[in-house]
C-alpha positions, 0 to 999 in steps of 0.5 A, a space after each residue: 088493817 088485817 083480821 087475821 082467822 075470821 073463821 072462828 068467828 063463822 063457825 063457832 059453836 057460839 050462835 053468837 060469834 057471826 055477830 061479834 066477828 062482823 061488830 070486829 070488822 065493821 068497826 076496825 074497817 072504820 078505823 083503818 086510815 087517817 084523815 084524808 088517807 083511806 084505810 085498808 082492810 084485809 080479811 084472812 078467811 078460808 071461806 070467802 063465798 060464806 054468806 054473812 061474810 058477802 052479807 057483810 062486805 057487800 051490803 054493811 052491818 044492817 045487809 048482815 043483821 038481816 041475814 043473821 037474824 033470818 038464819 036464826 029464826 029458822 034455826 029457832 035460836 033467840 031472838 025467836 026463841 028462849 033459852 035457860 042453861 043448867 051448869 054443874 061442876 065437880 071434882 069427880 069427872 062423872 058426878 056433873 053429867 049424872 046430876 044434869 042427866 037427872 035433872 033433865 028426867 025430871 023436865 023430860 017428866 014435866 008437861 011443857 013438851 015444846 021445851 027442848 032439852 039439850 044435853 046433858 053435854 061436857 062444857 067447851 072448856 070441860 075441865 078448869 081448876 080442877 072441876 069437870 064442867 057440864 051443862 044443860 041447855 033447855 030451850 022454849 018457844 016463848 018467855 011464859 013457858 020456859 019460866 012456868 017450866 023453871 017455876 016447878 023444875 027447879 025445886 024439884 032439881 034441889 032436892 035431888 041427891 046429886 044437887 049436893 054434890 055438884 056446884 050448880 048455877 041456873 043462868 036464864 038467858 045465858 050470854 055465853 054457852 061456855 
């Protein structure tokens, strides 16, 4: 078997491809072979010495596991922190970012200041059918505050004039950053 640029799945801009790259060689490694003839695995990178990857391939899956969540504890991404992401879309290129740069002054207003606010910044896919996407990262240190700071913002954010010219969705816990 080869995985053919397992590159992209290291440096991402997705906290989460490390994870999903290794899930994909573990389990194509278990599938490599047949009964009593043994599989083989080629891995194309232009990293080899990266951590996770020797993680992976010298101590499996859990050697991995530790390693990745040690590295996002100190980078404070989830599991050890919370995140909520705000996303707008519109057909004018400019109109996203003001109604997210709005938004955000109004969380920036608001006393919860261990929240991080990131952003606003253009979508990984900025542009699709049409509409000009941006997005709004806010990130907590612990469930309880990112909610008691969506509880007051979030009214706040649908009165805002731009609130109706933009589609806009809140996604608590987002799976994907894109």
């Amino acid at each position: 078997v080869v995985i053919l640029d397992a590159d992209s799945g290291i440096y991402s801009t997705d906290y989460r491809a490390p994870e999903q790259m290794a899930q994909l060689i573990t389990q194509v490694a278990g599938r490599s072979g047949r009964a009593e003839k043994p599989g083989e695995v080629l891995i194309q990178t232009r990293f080899p010495d990266h951590p996770l990857l020797h993680s992976l391939l010298d101590e499996g899956y859990p050697g991995f596991a530790r390693q990745a969540l040690l590295e996002r504890q100190q980078a404070g991404l989830p599991p050890f922190s919370f995140q909520a992401m705000l996303r707008a879309e519109a057909s004018k290129p400019e109109t996203p970012d003001q109604f997210l740069s709005q938004a955000a002054g109004l969380a920036r207003q608001l006393p919860w200041h261990e929240v991080v606010i990131l952003g606003p910044a253009p979508a990984p896919m900025p542009k699709r059918a049409g509409y000009y996407r941006s997005q709004l990262l806010l990130q907590a240190p612990t469930r309880n505050l990112l909610h008691k700071l969506l509880d007051t913002w979030i009214p706040q954010v649908e009165k805002l004039p731009q609130a109706r010219r933009v589609r806009w969705s809140l996604d608590v816990d987002p799976i994907n950053l894109y």
